[in-house]
TORKOL-4160 file (C-alpha; in steps of 0.2 Angstrom, whole numbers, padded with zeros to 4 digits, m for minus):
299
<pt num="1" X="0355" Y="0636" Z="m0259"/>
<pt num="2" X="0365" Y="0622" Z="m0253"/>
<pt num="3" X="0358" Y="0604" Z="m0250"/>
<pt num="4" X="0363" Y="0589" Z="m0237"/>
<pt num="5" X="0366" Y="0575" Z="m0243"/>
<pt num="6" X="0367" Y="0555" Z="m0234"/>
<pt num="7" X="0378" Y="0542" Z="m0239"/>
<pt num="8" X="0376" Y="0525" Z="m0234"/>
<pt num="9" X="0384" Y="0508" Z="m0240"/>
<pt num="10" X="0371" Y="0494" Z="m0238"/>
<pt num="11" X="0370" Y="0475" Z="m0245"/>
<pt num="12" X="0356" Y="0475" Z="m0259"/>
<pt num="13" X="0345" Y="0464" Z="m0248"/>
<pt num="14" X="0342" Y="0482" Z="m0236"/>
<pt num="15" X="0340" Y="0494" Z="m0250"/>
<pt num="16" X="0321" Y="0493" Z="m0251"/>
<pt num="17" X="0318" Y="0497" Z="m0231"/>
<pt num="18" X="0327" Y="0509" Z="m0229"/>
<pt num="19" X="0325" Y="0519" Z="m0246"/>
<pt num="20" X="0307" Y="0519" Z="m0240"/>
<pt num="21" X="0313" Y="0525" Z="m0223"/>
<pt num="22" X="0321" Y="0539" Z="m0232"/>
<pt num="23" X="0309" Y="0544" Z="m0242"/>
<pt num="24" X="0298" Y="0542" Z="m0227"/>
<pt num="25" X="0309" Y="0556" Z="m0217"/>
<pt num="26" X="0311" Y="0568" Z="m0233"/>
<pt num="27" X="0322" Y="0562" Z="m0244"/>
<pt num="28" X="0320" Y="0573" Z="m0259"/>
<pt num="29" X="0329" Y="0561" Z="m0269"/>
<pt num="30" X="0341" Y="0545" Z="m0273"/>
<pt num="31" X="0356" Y="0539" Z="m0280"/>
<pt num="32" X="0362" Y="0521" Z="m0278"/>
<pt num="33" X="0379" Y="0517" Z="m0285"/>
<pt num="34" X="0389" Y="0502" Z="m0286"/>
<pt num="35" X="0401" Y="0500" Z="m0268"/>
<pt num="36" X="0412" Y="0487" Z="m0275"/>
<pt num="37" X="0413" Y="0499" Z="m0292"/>
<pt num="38" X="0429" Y="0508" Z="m0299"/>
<pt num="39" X="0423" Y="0525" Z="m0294"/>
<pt num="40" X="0432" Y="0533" Z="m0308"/>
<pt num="41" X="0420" Y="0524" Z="m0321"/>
<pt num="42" X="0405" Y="0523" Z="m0309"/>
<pt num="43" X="0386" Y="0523" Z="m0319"/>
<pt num="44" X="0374" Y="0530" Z="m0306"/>
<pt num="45" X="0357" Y="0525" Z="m0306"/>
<pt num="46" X="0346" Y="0543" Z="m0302"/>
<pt num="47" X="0329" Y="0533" Z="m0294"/>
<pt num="48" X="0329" Y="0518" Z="m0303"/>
<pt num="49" X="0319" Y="0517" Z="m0319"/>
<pt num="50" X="0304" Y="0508" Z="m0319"/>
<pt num="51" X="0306" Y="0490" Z="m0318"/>
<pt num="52" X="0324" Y="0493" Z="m0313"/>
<pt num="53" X="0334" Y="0486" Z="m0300"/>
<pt num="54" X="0352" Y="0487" Z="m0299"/>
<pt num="55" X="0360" Y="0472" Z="m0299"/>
<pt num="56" X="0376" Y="0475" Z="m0284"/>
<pt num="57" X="0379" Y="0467" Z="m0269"/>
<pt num="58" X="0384" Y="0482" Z="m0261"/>
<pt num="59" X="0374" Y="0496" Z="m0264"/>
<pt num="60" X="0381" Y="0516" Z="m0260"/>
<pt num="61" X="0365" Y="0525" Z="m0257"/>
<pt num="62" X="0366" Y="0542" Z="m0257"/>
<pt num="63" X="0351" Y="0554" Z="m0253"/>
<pt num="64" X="0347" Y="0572" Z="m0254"/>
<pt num="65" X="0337" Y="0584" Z="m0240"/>
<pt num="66" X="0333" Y="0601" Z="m0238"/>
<pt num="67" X="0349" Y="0608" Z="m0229"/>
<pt num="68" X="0346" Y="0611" Z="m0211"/>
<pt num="69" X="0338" Y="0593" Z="m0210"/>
<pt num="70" X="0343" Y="0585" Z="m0191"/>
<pt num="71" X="0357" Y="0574" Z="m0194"/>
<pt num="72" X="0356" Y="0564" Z="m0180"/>
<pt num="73" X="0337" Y="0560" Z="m0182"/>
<pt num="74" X="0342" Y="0554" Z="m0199"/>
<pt num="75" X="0355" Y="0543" Z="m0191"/>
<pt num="76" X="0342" Y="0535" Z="m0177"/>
<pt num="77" X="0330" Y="0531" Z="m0192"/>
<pt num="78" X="0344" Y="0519" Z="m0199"/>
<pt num="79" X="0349" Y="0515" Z="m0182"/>
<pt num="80" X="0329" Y="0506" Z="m0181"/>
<pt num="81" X="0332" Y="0497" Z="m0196"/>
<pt num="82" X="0350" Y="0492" Z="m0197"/>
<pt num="83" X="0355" Y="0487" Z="m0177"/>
<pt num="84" X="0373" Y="0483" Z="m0184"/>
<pt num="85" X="0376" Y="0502" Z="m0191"/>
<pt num="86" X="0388" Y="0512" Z="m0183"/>
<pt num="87" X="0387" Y="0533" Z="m0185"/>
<pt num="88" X="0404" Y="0532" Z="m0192"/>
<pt num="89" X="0395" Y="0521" Z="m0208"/>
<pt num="90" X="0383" Y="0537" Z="m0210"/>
<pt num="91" X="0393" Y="0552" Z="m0221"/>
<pt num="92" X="0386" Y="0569" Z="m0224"/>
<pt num="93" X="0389" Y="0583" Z="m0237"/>
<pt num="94" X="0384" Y="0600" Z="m0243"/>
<pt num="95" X="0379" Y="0598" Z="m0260"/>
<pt num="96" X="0376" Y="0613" Z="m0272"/>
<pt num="97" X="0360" Y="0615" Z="m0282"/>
<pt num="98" X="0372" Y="0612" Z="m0299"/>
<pt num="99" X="0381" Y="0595" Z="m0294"/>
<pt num="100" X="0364" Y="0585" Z="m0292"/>
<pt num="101" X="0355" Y="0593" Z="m0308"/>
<pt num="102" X="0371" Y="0591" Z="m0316"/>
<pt num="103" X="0371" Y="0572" Z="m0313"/>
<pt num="104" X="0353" Y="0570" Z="m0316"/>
<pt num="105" X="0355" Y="0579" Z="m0334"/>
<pt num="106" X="0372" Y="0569" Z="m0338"/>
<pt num="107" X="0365" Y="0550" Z="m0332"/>
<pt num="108" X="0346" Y="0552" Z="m0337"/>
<pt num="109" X="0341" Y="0542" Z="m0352"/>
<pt num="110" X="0324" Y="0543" Z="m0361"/>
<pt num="111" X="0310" Y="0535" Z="m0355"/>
<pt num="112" X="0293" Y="0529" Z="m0359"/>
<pt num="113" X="0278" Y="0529" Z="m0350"/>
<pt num="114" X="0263" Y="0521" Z="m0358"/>
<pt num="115" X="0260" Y="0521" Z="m0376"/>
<pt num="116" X="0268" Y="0538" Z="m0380"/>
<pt num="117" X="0274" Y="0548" Z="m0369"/>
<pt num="118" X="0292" Y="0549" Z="m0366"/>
<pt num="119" X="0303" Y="0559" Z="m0355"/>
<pt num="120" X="0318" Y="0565" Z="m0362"/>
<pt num="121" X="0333" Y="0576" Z="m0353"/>
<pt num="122" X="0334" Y="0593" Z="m0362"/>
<pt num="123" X="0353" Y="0588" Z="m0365"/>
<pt num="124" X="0347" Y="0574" Z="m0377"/>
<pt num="125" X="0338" Y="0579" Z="m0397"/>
<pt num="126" X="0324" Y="0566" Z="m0398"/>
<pt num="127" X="0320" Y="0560" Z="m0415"/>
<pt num="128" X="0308" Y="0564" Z="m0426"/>
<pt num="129" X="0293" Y="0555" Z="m0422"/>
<pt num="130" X="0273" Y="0558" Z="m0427"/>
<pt num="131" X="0266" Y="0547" Z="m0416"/>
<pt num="132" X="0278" Y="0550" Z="m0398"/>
<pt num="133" X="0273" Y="0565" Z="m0386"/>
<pt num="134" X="0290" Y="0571" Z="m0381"/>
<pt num="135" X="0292" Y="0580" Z="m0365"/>
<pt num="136" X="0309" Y="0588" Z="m0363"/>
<pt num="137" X="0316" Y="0591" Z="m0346"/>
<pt num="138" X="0327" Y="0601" Z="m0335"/>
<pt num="139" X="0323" Y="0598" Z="m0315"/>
<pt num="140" X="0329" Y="0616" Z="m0309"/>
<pt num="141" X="0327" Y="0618" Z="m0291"/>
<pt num="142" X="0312" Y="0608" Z="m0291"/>
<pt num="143" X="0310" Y="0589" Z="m0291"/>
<pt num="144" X="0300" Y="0577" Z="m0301"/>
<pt num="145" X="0309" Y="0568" Z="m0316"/>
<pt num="146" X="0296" Y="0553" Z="m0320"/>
<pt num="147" X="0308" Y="0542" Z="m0313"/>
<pt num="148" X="0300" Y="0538" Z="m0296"/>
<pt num="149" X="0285" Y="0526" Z="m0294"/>
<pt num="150" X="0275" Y="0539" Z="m0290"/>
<pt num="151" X="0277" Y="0550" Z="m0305"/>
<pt num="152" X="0277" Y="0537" Z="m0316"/>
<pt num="153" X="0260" Y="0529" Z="m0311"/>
<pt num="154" X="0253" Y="0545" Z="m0314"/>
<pt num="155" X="0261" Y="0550" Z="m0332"/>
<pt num="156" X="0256" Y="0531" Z="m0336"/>
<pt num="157" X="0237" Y="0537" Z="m0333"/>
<pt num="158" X="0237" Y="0552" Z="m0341"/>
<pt num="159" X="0243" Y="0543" Z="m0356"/>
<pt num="160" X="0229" Y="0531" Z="m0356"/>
<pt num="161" X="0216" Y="0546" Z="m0357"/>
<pt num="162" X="0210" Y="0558" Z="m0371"/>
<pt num="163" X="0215" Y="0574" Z="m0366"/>
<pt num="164" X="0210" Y="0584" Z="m0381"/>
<pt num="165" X="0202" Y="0600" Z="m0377"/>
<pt num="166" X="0203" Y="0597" Z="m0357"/>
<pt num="167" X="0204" Y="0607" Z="m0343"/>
<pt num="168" X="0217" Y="0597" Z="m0329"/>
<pt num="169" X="0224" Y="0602" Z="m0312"/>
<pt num="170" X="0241" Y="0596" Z="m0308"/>
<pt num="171" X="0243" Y="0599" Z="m0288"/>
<pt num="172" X="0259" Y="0599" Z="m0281"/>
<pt num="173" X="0268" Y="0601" Z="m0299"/>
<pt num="174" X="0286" Y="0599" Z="m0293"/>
<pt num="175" X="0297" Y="0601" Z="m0309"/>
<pt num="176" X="0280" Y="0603" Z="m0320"/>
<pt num="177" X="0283" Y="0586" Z="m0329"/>
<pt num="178" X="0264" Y="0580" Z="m0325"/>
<pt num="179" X="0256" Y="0597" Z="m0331"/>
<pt num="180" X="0267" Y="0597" Z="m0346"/>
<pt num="181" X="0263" Y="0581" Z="m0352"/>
<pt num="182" X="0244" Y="0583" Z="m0351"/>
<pt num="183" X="0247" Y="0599" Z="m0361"/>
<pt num="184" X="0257" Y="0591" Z="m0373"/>
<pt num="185" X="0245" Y="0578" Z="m0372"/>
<pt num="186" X="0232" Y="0588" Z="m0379"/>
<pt num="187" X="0224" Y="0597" Z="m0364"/>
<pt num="188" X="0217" Y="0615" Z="m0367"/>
<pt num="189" X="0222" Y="0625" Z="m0352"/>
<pt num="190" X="0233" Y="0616" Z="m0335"/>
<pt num="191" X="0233" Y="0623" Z="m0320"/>
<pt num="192" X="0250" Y="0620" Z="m0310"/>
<pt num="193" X="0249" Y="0621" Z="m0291"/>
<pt num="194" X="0263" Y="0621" Z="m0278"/>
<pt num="195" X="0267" Y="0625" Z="m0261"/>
<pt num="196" X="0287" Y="0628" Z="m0267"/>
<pt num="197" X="0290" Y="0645" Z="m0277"/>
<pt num="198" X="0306" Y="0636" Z="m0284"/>
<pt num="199" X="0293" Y="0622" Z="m0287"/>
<pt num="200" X="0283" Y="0635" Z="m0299"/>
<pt num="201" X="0299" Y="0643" Z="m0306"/>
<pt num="202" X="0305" Y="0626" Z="m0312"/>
<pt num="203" X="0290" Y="0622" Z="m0321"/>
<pt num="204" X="0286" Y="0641" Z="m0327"/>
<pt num="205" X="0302" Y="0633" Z="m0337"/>
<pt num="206" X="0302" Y="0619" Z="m0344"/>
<pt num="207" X="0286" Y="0623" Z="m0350"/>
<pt num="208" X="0293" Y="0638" Z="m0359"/>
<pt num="209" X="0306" Y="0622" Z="m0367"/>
<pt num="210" X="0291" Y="0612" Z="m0371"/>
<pt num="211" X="0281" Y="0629" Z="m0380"/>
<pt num="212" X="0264" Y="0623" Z="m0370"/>
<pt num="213" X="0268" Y="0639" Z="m0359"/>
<pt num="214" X="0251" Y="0648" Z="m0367"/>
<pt num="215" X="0241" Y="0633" Z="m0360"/>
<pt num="216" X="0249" Y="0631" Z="m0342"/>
<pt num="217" X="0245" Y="0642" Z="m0329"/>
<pt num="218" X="0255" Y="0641" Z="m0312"/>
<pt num="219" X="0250" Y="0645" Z="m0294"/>
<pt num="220" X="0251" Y="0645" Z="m0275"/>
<pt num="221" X="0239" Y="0635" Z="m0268"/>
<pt num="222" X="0232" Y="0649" Z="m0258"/>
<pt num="223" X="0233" Y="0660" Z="m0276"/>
<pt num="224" X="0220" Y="0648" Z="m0284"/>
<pt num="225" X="0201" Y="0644" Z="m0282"/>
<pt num="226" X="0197" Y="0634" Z="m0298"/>
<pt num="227" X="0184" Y="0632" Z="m0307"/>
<pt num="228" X="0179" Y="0615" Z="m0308"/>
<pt num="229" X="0189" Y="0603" Z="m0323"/>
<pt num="230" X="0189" Y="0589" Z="m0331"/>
<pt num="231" X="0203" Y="0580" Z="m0322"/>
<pt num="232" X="0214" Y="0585" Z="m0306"/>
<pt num="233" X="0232" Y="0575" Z="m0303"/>
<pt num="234" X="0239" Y="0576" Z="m0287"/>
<pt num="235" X="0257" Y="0568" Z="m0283"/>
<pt num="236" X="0260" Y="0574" Z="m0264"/>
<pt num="237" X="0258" Y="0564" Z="m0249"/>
<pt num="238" X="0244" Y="0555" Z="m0242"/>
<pt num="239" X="0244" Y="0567" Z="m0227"/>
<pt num="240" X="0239" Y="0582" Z="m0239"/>
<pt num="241" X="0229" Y="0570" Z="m0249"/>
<pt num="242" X="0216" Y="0566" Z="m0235"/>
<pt num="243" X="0214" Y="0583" Z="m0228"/>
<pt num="244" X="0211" Y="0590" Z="m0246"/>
<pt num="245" X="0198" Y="0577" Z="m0250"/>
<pt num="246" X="0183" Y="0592" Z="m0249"/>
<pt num="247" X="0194" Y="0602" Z="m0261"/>
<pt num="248" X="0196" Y="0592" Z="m0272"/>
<pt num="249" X="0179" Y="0586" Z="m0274"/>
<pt num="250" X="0175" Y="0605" Z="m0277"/>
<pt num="251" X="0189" Y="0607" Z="m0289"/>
<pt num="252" X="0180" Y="0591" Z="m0303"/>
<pt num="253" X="0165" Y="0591" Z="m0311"/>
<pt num="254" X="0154" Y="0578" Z="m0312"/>
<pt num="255" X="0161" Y="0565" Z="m0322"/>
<pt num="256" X="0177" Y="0571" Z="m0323"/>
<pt num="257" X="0194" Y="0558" Z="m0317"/>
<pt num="258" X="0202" Y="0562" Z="m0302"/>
<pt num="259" X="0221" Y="0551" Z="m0300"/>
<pt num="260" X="0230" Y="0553" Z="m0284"/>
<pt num="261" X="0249" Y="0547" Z="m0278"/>
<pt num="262" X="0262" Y="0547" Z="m0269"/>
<pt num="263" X="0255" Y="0534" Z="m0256"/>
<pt num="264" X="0263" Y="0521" Z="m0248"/>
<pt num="265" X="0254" Y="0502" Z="m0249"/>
<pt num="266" X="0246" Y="0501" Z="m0235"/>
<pt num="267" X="0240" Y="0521" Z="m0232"/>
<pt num="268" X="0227" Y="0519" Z="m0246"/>
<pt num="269" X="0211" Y="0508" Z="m0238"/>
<pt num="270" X="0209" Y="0525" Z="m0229"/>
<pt num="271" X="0211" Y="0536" Z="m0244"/>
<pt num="272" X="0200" Y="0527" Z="m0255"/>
<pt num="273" X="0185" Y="0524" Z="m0240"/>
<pt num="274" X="0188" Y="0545" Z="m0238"/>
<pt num="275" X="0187" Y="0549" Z="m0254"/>
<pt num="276" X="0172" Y="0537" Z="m0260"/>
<pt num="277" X="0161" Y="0550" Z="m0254"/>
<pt num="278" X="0162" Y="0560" Z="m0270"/>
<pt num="279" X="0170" Y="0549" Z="m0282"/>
<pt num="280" X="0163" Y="0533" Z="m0289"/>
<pt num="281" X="0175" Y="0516" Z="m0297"/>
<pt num="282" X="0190" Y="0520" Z="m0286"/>
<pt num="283" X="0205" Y="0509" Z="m0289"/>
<pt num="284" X="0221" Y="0505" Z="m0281"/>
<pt num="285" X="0236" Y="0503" Z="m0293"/>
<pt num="286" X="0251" Y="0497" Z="m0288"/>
<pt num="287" X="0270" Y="0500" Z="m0291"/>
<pt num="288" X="0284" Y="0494" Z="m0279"/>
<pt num="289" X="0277" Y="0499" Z="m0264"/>
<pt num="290" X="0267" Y="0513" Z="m0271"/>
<pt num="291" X="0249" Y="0516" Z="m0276"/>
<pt num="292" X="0238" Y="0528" Z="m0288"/>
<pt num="293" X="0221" Y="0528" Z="m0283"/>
<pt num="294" X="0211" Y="0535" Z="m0299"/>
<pt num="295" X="0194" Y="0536" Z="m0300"/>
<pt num="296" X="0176" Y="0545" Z="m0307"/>
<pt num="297" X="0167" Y="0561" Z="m0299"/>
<pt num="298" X="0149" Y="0556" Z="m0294"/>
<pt num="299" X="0137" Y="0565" Z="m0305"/>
């Protein structure tokens, strides 16, 4: 299945706006690279790393959309935000399924989240290490590479936590990089949810890659009713995240943790006044302009 992709020079002062913009509309993912750069010897940067930010004065963004996406809604979006672009700035391309994976797997480096937990492409051989919980990873058809705020936020909390012998929910699993590592973490049984069938193909797996494919179970949302656990992770959209408040409530037991992300600053007042209802010392933590809201399920 092919996918479209946007390409868009911008100063570096504009990137923030109108990645959020982007990712806003559907953007599934981003590249930046260097515009002034000899394209031969280009290094791209695959949604920068945590605490990264390129350091060009011209930024080629590139970003990638279900194909069949309307273009020229695309083009008004950056119209809003940029009054001095012109169409003919805005290129589009069919891109096959192999030429982003390929460049995720070739420009990917390792990286840590928390105190142990590192996220490692499964082109690279991590060391020996007794200490370091490895997850190996190939995206697939899905998305979800630890490399976005919102994935990060939430392998950051799940690396704080004791895990051993738990039950976990990871909703909306993507490439299957959350459930993973909570198995590998030392959770007993994960349930992967997902909307996309690639979505639960891709994380079938890298599970399978990481051998925690006994303790990961996968599923459509409309395929799973379960049983209440000890902690429930849900990276989605704050849409989703309000209307499946009630679930979600059902879905932990009393006094188990409950983290939530993919929430744009300024969405979550109404998400942690929603879900106070059921759960007790909500947070908001913030990275860039993202928030994880974590919290306790009342007794």
């Amino acid at each position: 299945m092919p996918w479209l992709e946007l390409s868009l020079t911008l100063r570096a002062d504009q990137q923030d706006a109108v990645e959020t913009a982007l990712e806003d509309v559907g953007a599934l993912s981003i590249t930046l690279l260097d515009a002034d750069a000899d394209t031969s010897n280009e290094h791209a940067i695959l949604e920068p790393g945590v605490g990264e930010t390129p350091l060009w004065d011209q930024v080629v963004l590139n970003a990638l959309f279900e194909s069949g996406t309307d273009r020229a809604g695309l083009v008004h979006v950056l119209g809003e935000l940029l009054p001095d672009l012109s169409p003919e700035q805005v290129a589009f391309r069919e891109v096959d399924d192999q030429d982003w994976t390929r460049a995720w797997m070739d420009q990917f480096k390792p990286m840590r989240f928390g105190r142990r937990t590192w996220i490692y492409p499964w082109t690279i051989e991590p060391p020996e290490s007794g200490d370091d919980v490895i997850v190996r990873l190939d995206p697939g058809l899905a998305f979800g590479t630890g490399t976005h705020p919102t994935t990060a936020l939430c392998l950051e909390w799940l690396d704080g936590l004791d895990l051993a012998g738990m039950d976990v929910v990871d909703y909306g699993c993507g490439s299957g990089i959350l459930a993973i590592a909570a198995a590998r973490l030392g959770a007993a049984h994960v349930l992967a949810i997902d909307n996309d069938p690639q979505a639960i193909d891709a994380s079938r797996d890298n599970a399978a890659r990481n051998d925690v494919a006994d303790r990961i179970a996968l599923a459509l949302p409309d395929e799973s009713a379960p049983a209440p656990v000890d902690i429930l992770v849900a990276n989605i959209l704050a849409g989703p995240l309000h209307e499946l408040a009630p679930r979600f409530a059902e879905s932990v037991k009393p006094g188990g943790l409950l983290a939530l992300s993919g929430i744009l600053a300024g969405q979550h007042e109404d998400l942690l006044e929603r879900y106070a209802e059921w759960f007790d010392d909500l947070r908001a933590t913030q990275r860039e302009d993202w928030i994880r809201i974590d919290g306790r399920r009342r007794a």
